[in-house]
Every structure is written in structure tokens, then in C-alpha cells.
C-alpha positions as CSV (number, residue, x, y, z in Angstrom):
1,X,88.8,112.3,108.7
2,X,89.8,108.5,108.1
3,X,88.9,109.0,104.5
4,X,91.3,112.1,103.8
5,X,94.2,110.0,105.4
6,X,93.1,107.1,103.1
7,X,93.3,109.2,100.3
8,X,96.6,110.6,101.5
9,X,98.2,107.2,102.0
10,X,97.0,106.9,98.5
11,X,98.5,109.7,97.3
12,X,102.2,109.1,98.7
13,X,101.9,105.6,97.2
14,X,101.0,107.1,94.4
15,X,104.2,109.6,94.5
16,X,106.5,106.1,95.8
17,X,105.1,105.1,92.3
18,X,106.0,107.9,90.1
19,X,109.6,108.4,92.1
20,X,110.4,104.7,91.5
21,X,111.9,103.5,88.4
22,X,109.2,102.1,86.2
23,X,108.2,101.5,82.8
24,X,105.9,103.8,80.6
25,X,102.7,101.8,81.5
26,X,103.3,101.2,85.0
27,X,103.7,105.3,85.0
28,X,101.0,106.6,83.1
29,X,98.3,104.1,85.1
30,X,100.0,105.8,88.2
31,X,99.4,108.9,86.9
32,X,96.0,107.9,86.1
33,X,95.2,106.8,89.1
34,X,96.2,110.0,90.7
35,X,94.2,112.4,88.3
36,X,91.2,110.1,89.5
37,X,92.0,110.2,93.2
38,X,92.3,114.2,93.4
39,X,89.4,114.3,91.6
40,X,87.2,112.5,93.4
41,X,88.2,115.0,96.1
């Protein structure tokens, strides 16, 4: 339970990330991160 709102919190940082204005790198590391997070699900 603690570690699925963990990984949500991650998540809508994640999002916060994506939806702010940010270079190139900054977005495809987000992106990265992401792709990582949901698939350690």
C-alpha cells in the first residue's frame, strides 16, 4: 500500500516534469524514468 502511493507520488512528479517547460534532456530522462517506474510495476 505505502509503496503504490510512492510510486504514485512518483508518477505525478513525473507528469509535473513532463507538463513543465523543460529542455530536451531534462524531458527524455523524465520520460525515462517513467518507462522505468511503470515497469517495475
Amino acid at each position: 500500500m505505502l509503496r503504490a502511493m510512492s510510486v504514485g507520488r512518483l508518477l505525478g512528479r513525473t507528469m509535473l516534469g513532463i507538463l513543465l517547460p523543460t529542455s530536451d534532456k531534462w524531458l527524455m530522462l523524465w520520460s525515462l524514468l517513467a518507462y522505468l517506474i511503470v515497469r517495475s510495476m
